[in-house]
Structures are given as C-alpha cells and as structure tokens.
C-alpha positions as CSV (number, residue, x, y, z in Angstrom):
1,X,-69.5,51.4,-12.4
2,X,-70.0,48.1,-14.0
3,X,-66.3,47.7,-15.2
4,X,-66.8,47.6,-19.3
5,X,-63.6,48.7,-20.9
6,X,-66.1,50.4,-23.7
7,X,-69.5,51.3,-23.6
8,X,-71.1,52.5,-26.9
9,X,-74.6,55.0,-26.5
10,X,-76.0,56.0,-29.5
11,X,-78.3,59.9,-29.0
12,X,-79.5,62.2,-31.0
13,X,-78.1,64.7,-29.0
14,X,-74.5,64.0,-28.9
15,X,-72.5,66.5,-30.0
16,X,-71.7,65.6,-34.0
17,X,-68.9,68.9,-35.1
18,X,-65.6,67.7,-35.9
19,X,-63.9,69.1,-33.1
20,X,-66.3,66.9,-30.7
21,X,-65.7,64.2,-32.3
22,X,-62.0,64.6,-32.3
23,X,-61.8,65.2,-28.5
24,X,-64.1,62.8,-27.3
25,X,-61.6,59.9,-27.4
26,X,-59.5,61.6,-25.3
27,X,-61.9,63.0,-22.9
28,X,-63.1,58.8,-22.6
29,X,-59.4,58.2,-21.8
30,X,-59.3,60.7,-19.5
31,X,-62.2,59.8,-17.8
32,X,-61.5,56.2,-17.2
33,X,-58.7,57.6,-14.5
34,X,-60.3,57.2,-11.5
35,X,-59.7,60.5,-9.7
36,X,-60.7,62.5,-13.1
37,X,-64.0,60.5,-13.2
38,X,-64.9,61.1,-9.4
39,X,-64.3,64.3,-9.9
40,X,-66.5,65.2,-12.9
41,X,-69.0,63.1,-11.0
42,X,-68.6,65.2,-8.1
43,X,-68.7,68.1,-10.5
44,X,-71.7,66.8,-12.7
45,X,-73.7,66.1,-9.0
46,X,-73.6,69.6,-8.1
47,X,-74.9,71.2,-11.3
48,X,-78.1,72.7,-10.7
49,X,-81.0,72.9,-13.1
50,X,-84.0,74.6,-13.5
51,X,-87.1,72.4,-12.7
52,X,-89.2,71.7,-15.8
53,X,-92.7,73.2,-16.0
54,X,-95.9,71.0,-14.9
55,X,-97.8,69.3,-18.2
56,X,-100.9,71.4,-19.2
57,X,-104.2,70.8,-17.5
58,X,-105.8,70.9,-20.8
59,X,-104.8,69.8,-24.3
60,X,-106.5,69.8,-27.9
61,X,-105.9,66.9,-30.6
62,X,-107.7,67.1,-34.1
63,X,-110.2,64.4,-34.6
64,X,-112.3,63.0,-37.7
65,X,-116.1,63.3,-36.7
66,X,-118.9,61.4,-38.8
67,X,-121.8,61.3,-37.5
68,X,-124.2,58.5,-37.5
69,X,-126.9,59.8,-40.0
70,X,-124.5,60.9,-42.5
71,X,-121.3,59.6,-44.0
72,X,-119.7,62.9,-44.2
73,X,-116.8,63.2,-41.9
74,X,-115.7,66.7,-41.1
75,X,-112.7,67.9,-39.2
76,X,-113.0,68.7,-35.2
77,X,-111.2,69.2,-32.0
78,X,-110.8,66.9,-29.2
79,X,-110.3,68.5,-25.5
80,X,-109.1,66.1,-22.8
C-alpha cells in the first residue's frame, strides 16, 4: 500500500447503476480498515479464474490492392 488517503481510477468497467454508486463510498471506508482490507485481499487472492484461451495462429485483415499496371484498387484479404 502506498498510504494515499484517496486514490481516483477512472474504467470503463466500473460499475455505473445508482445503487453502485451509492455504496461505493462506503465500501472505500470500509476498506481502508486494515483487517477488512487484508481480508478481501486474502479473499480476492484465492479467487480462481478460468485461463484465457491462446491467440489464433491465423488471422485475416482487409487490405486495398492496386496493382502496378493498373490504378484500380480492388478490395482483398490479408492472412498473417
């Protein structure tokens, strides 16, 4: 902990309803008691989660291809 008495992180994933945004105060003032925090560290370090699959071994990306007789471009595929 680097001992800040606020710390502001800005997501598009945090939670944004009303009733989040009403509780999260509390659940910072909570948290910022020592025990509490160790303990939903404790609690957060023991979560387990499913490993996220391996990137593709292939991929596509759309090109533009002219080629050097003409000045037509046409449309085309790109495989890496």
């Amino acid at each position: 902990m680097n001992g800040a008495l606020f710390v502001t992180a800005t997501s598009a994933l945090a939670p944004t309803g009303a009733l989040m945004r009403a509780l999260l105060p509390l659940l910072g003032r909570l948290l910022s008691v020592p025990a509490l925090r160790g303990l939903a560290v404790d609690r957060l370090g023991r979560v387990r989660v499913k490993a996220a699959p391996g990137p593709r071994k292939h991929s596509r990306g759309r090109i533009a291809v002219s080629l050097s007789r003409s000045a037509r471009r046409a449309p085309g595929w790109c495989g890496a």
